[in-house]
mmCIF file of the N, C-alpha and C atoms, coordinates in Angstrom:
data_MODEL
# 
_entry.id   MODEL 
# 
loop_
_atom_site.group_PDB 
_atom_site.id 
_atom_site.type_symbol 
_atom_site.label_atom_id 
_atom_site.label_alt_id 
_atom_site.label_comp_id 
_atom_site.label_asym_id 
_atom_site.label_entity_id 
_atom_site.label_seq_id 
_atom_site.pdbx_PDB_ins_code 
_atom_site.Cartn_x 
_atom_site.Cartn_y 
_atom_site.Cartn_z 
_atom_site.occupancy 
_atom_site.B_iso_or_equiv 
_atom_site.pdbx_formal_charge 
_atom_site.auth_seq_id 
_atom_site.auth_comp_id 
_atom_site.auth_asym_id 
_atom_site.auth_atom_id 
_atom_site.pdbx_PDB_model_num 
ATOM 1   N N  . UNK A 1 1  ? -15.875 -14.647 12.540 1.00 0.00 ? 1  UNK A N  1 
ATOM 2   C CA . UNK A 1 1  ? -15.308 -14.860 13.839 1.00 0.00 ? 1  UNK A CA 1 
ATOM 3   C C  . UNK A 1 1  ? -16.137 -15.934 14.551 1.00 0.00 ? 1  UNK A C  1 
ATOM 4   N N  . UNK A 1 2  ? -15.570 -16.681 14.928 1.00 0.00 ? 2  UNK A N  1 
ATOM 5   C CA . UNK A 1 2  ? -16.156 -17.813 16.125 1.00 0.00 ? 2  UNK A CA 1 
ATOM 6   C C  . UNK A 1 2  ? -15.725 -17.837 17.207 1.00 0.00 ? 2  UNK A C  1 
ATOM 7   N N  . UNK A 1 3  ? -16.032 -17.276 18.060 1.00 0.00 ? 3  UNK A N  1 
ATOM 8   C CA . UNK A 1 3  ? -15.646 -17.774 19.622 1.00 0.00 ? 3  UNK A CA 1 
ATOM 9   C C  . UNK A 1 3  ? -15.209 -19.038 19.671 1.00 0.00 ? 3  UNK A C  1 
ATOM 10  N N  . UNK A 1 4  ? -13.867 -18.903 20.866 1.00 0.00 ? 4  UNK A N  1 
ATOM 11  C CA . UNK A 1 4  ? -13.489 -19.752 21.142 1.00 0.00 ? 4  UNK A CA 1 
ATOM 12  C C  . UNK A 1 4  ? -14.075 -20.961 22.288 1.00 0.00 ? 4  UNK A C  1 
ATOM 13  N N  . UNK A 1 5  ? -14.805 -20.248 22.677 1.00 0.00 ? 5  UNK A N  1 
ATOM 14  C CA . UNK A 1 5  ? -15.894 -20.613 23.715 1.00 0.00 ? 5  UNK A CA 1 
ATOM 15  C C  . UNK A 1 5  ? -16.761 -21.465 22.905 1.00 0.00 ? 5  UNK A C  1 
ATOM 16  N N  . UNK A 1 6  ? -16.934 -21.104 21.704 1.00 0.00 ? 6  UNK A N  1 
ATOM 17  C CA . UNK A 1 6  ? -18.227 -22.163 20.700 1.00 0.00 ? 6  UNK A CA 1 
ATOM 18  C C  . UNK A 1 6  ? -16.743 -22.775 19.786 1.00 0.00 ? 6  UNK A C  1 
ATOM 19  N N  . UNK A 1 7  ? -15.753 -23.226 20.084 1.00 0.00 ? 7  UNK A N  1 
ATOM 20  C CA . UNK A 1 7  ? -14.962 -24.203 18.747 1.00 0.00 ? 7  UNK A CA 1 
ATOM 21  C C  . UNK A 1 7  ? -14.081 -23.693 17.994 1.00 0.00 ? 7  UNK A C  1 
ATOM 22  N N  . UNK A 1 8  ? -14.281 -22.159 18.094 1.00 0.00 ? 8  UNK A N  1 
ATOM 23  C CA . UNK A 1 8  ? -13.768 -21.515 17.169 1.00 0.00 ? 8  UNK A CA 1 
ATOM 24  C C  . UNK A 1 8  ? -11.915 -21.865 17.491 1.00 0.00 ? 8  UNK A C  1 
ATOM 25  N N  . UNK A 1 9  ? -11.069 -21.135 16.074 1.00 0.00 ? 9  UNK A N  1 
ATOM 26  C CA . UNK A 1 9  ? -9.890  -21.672 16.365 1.00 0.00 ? 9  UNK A CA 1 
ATOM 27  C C  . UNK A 1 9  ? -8.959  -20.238 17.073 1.00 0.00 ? 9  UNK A C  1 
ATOM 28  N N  . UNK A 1 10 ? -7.823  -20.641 17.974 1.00 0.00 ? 10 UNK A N  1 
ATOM 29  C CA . UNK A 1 10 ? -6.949  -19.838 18.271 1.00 0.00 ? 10 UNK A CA 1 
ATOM 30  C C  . UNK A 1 10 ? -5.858  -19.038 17.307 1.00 0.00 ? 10 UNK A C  1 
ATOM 31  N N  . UNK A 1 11 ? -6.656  -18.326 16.214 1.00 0.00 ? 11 UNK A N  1 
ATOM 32  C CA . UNK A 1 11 ? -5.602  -18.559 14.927 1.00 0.00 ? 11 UNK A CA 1 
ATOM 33  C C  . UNK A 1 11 ? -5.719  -16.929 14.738 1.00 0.00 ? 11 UNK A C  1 
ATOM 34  N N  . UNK A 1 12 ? -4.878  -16.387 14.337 1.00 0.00 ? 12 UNK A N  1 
ATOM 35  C CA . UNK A 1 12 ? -4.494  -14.958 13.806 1.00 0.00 ? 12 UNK A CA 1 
ATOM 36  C C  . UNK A 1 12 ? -5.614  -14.750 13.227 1.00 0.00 ? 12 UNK A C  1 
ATOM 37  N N  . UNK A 1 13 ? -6.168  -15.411 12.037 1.00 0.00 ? 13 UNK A N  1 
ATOM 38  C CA . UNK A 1 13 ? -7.919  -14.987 11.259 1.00 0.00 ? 13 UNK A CA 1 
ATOM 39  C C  . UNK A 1 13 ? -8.707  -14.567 12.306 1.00 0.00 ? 13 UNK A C  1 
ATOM 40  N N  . UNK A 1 14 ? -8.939  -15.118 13.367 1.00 0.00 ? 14 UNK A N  1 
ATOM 41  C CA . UNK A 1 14 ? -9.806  -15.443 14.340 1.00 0.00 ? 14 UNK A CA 1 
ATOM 42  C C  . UNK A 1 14 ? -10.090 -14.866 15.345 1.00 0.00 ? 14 UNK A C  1 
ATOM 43  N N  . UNK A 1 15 ? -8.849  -13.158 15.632 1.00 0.00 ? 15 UNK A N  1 
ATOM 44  C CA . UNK A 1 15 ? -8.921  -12.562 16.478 1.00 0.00 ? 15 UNK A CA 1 
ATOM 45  C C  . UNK A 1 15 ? -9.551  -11.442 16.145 1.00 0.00 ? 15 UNK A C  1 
ATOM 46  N N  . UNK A 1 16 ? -10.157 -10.271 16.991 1.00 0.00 ? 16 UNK A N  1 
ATOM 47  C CA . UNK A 1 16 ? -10.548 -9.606  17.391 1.00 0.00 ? 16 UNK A CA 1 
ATOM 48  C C  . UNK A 1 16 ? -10.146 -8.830  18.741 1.00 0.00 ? 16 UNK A C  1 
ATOM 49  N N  . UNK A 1 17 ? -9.013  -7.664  18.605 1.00 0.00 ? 17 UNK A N  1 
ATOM 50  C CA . UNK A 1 17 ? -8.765  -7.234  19.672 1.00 0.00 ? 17 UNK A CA 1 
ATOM 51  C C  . UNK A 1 17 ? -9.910  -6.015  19.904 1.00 0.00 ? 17 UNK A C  1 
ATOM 52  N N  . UNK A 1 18 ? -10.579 -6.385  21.526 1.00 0.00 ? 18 UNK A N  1 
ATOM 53  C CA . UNK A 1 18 ? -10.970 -5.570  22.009 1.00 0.00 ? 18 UNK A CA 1 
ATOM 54  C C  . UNK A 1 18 ? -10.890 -4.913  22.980 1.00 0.00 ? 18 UNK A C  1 
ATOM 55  N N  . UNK A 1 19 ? -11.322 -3.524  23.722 1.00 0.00 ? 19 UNK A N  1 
ATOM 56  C CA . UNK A 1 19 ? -10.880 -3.404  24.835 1.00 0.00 ? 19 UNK A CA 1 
ATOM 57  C C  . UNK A 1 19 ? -12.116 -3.852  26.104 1.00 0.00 ? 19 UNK A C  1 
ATOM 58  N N  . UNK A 1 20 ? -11.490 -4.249  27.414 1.00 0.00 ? 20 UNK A N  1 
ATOM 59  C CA . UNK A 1 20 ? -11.984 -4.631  28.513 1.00 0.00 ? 20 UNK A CA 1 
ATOM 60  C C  . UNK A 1 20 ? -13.927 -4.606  28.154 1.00 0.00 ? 20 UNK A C  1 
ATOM 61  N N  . UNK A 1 21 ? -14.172 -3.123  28.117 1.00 0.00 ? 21 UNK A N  1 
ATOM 62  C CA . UNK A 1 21 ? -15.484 -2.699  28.097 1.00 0.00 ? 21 UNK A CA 1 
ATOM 63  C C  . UNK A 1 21 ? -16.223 -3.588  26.911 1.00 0.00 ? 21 UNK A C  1 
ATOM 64  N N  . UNK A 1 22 ? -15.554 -3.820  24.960 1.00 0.00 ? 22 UNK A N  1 
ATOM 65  C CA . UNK A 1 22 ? -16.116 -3.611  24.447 1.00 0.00 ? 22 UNK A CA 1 
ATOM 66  C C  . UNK A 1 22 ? -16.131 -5.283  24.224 1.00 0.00 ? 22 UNK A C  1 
ATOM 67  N N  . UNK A 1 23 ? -15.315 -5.948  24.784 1.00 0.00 ? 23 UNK A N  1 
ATOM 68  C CA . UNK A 1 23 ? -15.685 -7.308  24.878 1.00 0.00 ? 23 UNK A CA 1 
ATOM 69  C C  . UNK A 1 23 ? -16.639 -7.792  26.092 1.00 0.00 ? 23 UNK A C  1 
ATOM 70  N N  . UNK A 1 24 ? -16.633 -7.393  27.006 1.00 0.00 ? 24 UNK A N  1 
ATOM 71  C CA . UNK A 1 24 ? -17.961 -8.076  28.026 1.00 0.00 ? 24 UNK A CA 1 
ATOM 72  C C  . UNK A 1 24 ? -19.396 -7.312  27.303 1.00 0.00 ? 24 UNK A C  1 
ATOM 73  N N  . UNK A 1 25 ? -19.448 -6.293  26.654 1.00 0.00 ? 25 UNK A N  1 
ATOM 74  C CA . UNK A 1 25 ? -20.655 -5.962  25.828 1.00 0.00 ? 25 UNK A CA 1 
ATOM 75  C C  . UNK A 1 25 ? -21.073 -6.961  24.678 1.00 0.00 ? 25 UNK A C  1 
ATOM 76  N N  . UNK A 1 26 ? -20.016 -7.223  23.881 1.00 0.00 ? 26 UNK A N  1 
ATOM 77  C CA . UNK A 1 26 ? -20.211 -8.298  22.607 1.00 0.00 ? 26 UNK A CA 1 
ATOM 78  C C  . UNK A 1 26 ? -20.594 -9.613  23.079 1.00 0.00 ? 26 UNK A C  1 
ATOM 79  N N  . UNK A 1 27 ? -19.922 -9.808  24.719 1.00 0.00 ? 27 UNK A N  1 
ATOM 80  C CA . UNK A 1 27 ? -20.433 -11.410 24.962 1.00 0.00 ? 27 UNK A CA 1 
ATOM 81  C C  . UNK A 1 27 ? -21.849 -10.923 25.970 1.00 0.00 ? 27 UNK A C  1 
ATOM 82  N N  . UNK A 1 28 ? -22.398 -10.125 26.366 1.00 0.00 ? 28 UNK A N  1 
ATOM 83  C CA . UNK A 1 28 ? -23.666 -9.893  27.689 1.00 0.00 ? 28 UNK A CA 1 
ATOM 84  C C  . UNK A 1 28 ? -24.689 -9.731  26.459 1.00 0.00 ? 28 UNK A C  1 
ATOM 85  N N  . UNK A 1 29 ? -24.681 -9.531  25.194 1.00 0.00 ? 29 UNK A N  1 
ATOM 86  C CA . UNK A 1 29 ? -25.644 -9.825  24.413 1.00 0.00 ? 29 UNK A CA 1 
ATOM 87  C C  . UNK A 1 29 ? -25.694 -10.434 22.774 1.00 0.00 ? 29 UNK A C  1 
ATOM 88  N N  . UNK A 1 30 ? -24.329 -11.277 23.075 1.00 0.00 ? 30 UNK A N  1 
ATOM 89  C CA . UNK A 1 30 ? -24.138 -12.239 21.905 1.00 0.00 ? 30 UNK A CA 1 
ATOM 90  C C  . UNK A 1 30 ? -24.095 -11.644 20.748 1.00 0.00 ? 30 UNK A C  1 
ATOM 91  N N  . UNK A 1 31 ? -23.510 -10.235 20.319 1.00 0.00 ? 31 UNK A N  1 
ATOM 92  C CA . UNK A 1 31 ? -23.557 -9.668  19.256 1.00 0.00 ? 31 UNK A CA 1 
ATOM 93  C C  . UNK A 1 31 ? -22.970 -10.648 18.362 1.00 0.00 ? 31 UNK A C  1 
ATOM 94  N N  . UNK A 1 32 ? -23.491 -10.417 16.616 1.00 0.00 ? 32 UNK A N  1 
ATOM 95  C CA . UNK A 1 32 ? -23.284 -10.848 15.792 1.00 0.00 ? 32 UNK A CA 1 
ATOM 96  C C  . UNK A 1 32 ? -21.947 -10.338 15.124 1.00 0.00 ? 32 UNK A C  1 
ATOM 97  N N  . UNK A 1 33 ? -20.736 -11.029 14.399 1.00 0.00 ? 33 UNK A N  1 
ATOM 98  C CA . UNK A 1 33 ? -20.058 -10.217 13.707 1.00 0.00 ? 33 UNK A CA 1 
ATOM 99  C C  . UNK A 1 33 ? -20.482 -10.653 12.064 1.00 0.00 ? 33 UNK A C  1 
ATOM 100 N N  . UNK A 1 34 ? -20.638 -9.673  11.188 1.00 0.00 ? 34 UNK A N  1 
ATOM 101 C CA . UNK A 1 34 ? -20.838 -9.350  10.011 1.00 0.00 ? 34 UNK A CA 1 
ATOM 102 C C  . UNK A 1 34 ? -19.518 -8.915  9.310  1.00 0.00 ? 34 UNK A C  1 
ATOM 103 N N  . UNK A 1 35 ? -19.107 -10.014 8.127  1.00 0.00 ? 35 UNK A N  1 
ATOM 104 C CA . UNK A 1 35 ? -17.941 -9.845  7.796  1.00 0.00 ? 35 UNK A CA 1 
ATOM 105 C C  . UNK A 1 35 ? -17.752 -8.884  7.320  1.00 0.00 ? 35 UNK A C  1 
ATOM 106 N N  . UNK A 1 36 ? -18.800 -7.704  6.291  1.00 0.00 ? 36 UNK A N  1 
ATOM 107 C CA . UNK A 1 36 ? -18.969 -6.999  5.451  1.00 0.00 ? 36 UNK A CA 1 
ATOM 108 C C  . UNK A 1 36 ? -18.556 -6.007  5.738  1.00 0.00 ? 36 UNK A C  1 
ATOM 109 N N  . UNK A 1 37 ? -18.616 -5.821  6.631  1.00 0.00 ? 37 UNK A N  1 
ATOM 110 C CA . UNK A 1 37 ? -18.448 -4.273  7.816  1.00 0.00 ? 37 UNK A CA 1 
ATOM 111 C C  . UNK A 1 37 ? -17.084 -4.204  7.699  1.00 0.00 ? 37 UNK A C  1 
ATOM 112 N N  . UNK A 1 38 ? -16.089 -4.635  8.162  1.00 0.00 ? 38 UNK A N  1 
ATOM 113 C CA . UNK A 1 38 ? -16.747 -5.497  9.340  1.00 0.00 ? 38 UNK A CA 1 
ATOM 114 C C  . UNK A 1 38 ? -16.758 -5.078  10.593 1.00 0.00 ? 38 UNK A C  1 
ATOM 115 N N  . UNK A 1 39 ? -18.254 -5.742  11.296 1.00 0.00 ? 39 UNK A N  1 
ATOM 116 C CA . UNK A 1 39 ? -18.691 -5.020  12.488 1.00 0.00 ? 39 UNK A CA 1 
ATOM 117 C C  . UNK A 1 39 ? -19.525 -6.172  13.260 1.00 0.00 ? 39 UNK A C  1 
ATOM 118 N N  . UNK A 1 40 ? -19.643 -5.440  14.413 1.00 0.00 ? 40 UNK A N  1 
ATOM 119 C CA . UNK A 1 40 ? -20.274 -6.297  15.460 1.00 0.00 ? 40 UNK A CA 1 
ATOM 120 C C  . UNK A 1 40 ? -21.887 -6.159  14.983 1.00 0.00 ? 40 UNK A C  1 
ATOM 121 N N  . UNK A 1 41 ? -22.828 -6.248  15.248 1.00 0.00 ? 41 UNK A N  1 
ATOM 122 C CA . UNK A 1 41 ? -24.173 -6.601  15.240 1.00 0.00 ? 41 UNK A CA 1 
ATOM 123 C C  . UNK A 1 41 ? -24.755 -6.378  16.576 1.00 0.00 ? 41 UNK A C  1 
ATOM 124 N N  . UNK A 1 42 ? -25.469 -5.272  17.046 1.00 0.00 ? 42 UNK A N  1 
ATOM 125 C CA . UNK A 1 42 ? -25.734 -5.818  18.529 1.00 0.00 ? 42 UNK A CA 1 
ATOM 126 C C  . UNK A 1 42 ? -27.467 -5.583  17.999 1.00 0.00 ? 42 UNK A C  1 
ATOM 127 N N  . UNK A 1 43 ? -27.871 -6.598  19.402 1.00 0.00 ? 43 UNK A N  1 
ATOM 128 C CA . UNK A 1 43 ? -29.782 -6.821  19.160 1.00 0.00 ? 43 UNK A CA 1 
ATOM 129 C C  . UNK A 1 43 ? -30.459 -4.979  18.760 1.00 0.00 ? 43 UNK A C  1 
ATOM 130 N N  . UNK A 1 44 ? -29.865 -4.215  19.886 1.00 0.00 ? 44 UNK A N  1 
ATOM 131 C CA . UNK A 1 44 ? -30.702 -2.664  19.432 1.00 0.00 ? 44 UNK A CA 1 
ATOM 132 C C  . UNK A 1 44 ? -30.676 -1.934  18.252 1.00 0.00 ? 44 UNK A C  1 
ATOM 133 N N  . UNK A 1 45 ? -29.964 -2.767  17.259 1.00 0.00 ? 45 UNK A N  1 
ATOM 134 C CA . UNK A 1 45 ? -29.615 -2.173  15.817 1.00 0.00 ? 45 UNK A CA 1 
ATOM 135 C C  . UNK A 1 45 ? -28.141 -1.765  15.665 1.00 0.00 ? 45 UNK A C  1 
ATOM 136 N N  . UNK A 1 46 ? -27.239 -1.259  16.901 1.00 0.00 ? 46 UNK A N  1 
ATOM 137 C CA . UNK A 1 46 ? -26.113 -0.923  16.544 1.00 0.00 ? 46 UNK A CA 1 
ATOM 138 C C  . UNK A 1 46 ? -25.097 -1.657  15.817 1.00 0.00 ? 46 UNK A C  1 
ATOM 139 N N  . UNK A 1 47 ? -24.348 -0.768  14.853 1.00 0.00 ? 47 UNK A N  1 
ATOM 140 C CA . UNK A 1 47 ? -23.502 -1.185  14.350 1.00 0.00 ? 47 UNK A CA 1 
ATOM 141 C C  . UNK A 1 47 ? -22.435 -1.016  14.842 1.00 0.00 ? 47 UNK A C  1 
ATOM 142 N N  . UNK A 1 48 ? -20.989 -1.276  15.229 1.00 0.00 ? 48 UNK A N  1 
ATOM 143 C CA . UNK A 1 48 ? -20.036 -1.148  15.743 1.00 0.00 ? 48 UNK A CA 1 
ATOM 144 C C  . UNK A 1 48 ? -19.065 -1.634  14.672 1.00 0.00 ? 48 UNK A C  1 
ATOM 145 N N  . UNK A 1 49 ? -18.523 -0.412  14.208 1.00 0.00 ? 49 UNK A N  1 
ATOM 146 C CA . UNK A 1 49 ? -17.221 -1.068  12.952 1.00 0.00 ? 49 UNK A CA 1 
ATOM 147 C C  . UNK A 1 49 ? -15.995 -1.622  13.944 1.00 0.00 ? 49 UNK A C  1 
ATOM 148 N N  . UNK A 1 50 ? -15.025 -2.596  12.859 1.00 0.00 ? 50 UNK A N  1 
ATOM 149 C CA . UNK A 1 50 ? -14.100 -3.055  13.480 1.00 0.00 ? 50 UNK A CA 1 
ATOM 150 C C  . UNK A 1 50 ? -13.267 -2.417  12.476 1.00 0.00 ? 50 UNK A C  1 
ATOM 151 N N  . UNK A 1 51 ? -12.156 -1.476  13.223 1.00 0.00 ? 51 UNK A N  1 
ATOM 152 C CA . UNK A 1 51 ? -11.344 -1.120  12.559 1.00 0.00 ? 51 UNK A CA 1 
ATOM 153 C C  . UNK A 1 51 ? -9.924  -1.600  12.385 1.00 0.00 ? 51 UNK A C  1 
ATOM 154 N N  . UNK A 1 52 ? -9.527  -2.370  11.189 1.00 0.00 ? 52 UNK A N  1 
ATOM 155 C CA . UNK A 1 52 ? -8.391  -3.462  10.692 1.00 0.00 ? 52 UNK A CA 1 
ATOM 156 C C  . UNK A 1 52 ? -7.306  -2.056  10.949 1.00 0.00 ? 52 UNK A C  1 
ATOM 157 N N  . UNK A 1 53 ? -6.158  -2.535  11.882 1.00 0.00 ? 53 UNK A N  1 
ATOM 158 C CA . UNK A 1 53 ? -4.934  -1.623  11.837 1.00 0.00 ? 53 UNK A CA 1 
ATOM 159 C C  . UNK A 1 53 ? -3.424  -3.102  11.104 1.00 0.00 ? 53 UNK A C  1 
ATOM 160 N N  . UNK A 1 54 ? -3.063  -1.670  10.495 1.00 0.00 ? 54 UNK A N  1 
ATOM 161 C CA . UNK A 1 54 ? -2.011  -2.700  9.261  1.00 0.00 ? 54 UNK A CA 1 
ATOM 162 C C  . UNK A 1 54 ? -0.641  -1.718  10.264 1.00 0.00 ? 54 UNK A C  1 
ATOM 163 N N  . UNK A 1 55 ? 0.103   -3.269  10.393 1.00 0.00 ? 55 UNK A N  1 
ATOM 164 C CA . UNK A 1 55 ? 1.430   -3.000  10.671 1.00 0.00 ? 55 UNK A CA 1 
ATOM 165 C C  . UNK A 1 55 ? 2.407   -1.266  10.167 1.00 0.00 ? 55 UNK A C  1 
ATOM 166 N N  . UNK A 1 56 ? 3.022   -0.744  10.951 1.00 0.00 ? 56 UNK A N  1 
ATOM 167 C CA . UNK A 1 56 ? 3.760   -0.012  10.614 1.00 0.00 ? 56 UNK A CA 1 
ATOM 168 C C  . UNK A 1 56 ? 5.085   -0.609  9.480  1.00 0.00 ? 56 UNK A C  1 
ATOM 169 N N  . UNK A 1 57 ? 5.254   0.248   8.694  1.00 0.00 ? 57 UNK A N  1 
ATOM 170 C CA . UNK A 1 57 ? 6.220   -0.504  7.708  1.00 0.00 ? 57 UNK A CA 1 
ATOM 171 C C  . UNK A 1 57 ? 7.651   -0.285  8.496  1.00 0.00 ? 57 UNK A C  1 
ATOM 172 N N  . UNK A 1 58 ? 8.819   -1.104  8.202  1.00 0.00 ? 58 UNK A N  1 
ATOM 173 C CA . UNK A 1 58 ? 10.029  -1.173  8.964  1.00 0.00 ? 58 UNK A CA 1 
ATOM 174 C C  . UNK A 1 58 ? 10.736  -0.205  8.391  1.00 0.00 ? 58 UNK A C  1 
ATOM 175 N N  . UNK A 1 59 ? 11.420  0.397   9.291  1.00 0.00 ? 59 UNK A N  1 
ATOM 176 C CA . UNK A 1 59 ? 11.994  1.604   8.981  1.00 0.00 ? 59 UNK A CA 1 
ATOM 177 C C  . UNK A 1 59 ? 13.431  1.127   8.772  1.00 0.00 ? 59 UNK A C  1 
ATOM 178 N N  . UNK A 1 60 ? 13.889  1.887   7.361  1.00 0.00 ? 60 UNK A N  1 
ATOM 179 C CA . UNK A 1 60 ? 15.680  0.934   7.424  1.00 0.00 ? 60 UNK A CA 1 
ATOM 180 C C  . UNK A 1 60 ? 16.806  1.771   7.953  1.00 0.00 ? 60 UNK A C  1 
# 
């Protein structure tokens, strides 16, 4: 993930939905994202998973 703020692109790869709270936390101490996780990185050691939600399948 790259912020768009540092270049990064406006592109579906590139998002990260968060809520209100858990995005002014990721930017007030520049957490890292780690693709592996994948998770945020914050300086006190926490890990914060990002949990990937997959489309509901279409119902016929």
């Amino acid at each position: 993930m790259i912020w768009l703020s540092r270049g990064g692109e406006d592109a579906l790869e590139n998002l990260v939905l968060l809520s209100p709270n858990h995005h002014r936390s990721v930017h007030a101490v520049d957490a890292a994202f780690d693709y592996r996780g994948p998770s945020f990185l914050f300086p006190n050691g926490v890990s914060e998973e990002v949990r990937i939600n997959r489309p509901l399948p279409a119902l016929l």
